[in-house]
N, C-alpha and C positions, 0 to 999 in steps of 0.2 A: 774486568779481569782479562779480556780477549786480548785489548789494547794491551796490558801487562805482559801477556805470551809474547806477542807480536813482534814487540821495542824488544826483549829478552832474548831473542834468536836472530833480530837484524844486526847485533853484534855479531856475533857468529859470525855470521855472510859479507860482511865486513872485512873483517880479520882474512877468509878467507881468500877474497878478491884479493886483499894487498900480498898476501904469502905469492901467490901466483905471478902478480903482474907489477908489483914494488908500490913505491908509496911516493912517485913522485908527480909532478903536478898533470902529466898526459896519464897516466893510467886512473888518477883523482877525478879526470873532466869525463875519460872516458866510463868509468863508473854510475858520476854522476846521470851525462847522459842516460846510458842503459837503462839505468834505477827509474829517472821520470820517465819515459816512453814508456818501460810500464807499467809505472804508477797511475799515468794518463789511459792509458788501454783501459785499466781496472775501472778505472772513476767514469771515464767513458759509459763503457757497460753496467755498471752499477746505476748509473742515474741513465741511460738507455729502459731499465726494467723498471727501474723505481717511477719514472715520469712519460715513458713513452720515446722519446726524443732525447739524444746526445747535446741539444743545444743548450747552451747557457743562457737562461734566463736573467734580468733584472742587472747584468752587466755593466757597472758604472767604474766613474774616473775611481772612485772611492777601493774599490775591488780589483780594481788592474795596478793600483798604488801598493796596496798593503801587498797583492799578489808577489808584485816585483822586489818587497825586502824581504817578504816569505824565500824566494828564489835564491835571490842574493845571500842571504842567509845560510839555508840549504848548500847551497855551493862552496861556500866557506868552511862548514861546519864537516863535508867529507875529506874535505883538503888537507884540515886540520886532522879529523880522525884516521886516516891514513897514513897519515905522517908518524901519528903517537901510535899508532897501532902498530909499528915495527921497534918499537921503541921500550912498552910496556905490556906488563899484564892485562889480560883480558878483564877482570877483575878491576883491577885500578884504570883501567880506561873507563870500563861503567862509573863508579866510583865519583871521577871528575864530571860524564857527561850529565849524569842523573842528577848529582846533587845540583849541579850549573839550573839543570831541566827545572828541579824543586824550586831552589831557591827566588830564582829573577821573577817568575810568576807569581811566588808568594809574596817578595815583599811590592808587586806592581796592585796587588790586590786589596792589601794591607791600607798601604799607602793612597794610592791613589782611586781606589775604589770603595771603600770604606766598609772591608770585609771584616772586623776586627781584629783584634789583638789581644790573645786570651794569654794566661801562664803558661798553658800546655803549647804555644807558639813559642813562645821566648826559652824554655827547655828545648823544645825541638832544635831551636837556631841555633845553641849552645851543643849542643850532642854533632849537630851535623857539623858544626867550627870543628871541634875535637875529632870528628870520621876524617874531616879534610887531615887536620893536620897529623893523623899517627901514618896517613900514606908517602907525607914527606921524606923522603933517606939521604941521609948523609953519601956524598959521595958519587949520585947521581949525575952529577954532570949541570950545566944549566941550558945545554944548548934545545933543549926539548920542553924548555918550561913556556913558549911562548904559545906553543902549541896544547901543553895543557891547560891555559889559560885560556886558550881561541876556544878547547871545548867543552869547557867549563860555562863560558861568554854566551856562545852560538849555541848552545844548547838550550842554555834559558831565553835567549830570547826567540825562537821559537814558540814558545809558550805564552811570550810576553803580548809577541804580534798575534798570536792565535787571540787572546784575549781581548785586546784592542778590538778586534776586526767584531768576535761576536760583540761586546757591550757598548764601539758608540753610535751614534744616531745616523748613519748617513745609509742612501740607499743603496743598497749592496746585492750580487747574486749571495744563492743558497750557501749551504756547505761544499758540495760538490761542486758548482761551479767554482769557490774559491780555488779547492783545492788542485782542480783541474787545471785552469790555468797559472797556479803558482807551479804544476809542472811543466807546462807547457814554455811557458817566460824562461824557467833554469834551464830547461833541456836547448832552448836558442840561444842564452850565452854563454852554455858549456862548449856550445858546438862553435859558436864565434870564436873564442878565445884559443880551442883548440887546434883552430888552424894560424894561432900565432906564438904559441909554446913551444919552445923549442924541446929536442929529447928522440930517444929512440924510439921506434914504432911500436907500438902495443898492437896484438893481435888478442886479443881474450881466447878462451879455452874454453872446449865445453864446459867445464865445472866453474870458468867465471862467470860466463852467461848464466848459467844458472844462480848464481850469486847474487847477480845481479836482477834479476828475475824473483828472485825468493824477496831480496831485500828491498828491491822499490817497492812492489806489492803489500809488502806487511808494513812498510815504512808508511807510503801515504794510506794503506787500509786505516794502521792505527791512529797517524792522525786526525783522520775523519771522523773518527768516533769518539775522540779527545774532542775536538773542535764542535762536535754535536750535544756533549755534555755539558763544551761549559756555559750554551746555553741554560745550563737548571743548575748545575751544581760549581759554587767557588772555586774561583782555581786556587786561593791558601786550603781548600781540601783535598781537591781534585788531583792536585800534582804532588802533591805528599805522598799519596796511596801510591799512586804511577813509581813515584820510584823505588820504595819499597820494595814491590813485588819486580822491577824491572831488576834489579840489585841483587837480589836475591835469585832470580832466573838466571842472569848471566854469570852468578858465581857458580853458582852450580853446573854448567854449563862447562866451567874452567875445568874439572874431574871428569871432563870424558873428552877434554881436546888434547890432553896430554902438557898442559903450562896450569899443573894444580898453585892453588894462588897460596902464600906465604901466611902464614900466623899473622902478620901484618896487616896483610890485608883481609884478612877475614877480621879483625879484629874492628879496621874501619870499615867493614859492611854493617858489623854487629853494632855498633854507636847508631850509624845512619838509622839502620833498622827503629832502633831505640827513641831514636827521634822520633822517627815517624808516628809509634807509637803515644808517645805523650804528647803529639801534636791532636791524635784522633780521642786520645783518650780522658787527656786533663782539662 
């Protein structure tokens, strides 16, 4: 449930940064950045208390591999949300990133890990089909659909590399060390690429730094605790529940930011929802 608040409100901080500082690809790196430096502070201190020491223990090629598509990923996946996020509802931006978030881990689970496949899964897939497509509108334009696709994509597989990383055999640091250096890798090639993006200078504002402050913190907090579960618990359960309640947090959210979300789109929250539920329940 913490995880659930967390992802719910790092929309928010989001949205907020692009209002501010636009949605092109230097305010995207510079975001980036901010978000893991201190996402990395956090995780720093968090396993400073937890272990004694900030060092990353158990450190292998295996960890610094999965770390770096964790990154890469990460950096894509803002690039993209920034972009759509000037573009749509706060609402239907969840909409796409959550169910991306659900789906690619359930069926990596399914499939390749051999978490079954019950009735109340194949309802579920059928309800969230149906959530995706009543967000479709005619007359939309197409020029933003690659974008809702990258975060539809980069959302789940997040979940996908999460998964990977805890279930296979190789020797690996902790969670914390994963996660730590998966911010530390993004936040070097945010900063690489940034001095070769062309664009006008971004200066962030107090209220983006804090945006970004708010959002890297809550962002890699709740992965952590994502990544800590799916040690015991499936990700075809795990990531169902996660979006859910993330889905549900950031609609609600959309009636106190002044962009209240359309009958449309509450209608495909209310389906996903529904999924979700005969996935926990059938």
């Amino acid at each position: 449930m913490t995880a659930v608040v967390m992802f719910g409100f790092q929309f928010l901080f989001n949205q907020k940064f692009a209002k501010h500082n636009g949605s092109g690809a230097r305010p995207a790196l510079i975001f980036q950045i901010g978000c893991n430096i201190c996402g990395l502070a956090m995780l720093l201190t968090v396993s400073t208390v937890r272990n004694g020491t900030p060092m990353i223990r158990n450190l292998s090629l295996f960890t610094l591999l999965m770390a770096t598509l964790s990154a890469c990923d990460s950096i894509a996946f803002t690039f993209c949300s920034l972009r759509a996020l000037g573009r749509i509802n706060l609402s239907l931006y969840s909409v796409f990133s959550m169910l991306g978030g659900m789906l690619l881990p359930f069926l990596l689970g399914v499939i390749f890990f051999n978490e079954g496949l019950s009735a109340g899964k194949l309802i579920s897939v059928a309800l969230i089909t149906a959530a995706l497509a009543v967000t479709v509108k005619g007359g939309s334009g197409r020029s933003g659909a690659g974008y809702y696709a990258g975060i539809f994509i980069l959302n789940g597989m997040s979940g996908v590399i999460s998964k990977i990383y805890q279930t296979l055999p190789f020797e690996r640091a902790d969670e914390y060390g994963f996660m730590a250096v998966s911010a530390a890798i993004s936040a070097a090639i945010s900063s690489i690429a940034l001095i070769f993006v062309k664009g006008e200078y971004v200066k962030p504002d107090k209220s983006s730094i804090s945006a970004m402050f708010l959002c890297g913190t809550l962002s890699y907090a709740g992965n952590l605790i994502l990544l800590i579960a799916l040690a015991h618990v499936p990700a075809s359960a795990q990531y169902p529940l996660v979006t859910g309640g993330v889905m549900a947090i950031s609609t609600l959210l959309c009636f106190f930011t002044g962009n209240k979300p359309s009958a449309r789109e509450l209608s495909a929250v209310a389906l996903a929802i529904c999924g979700i539920f005969a996935m926990v329940l059938i």
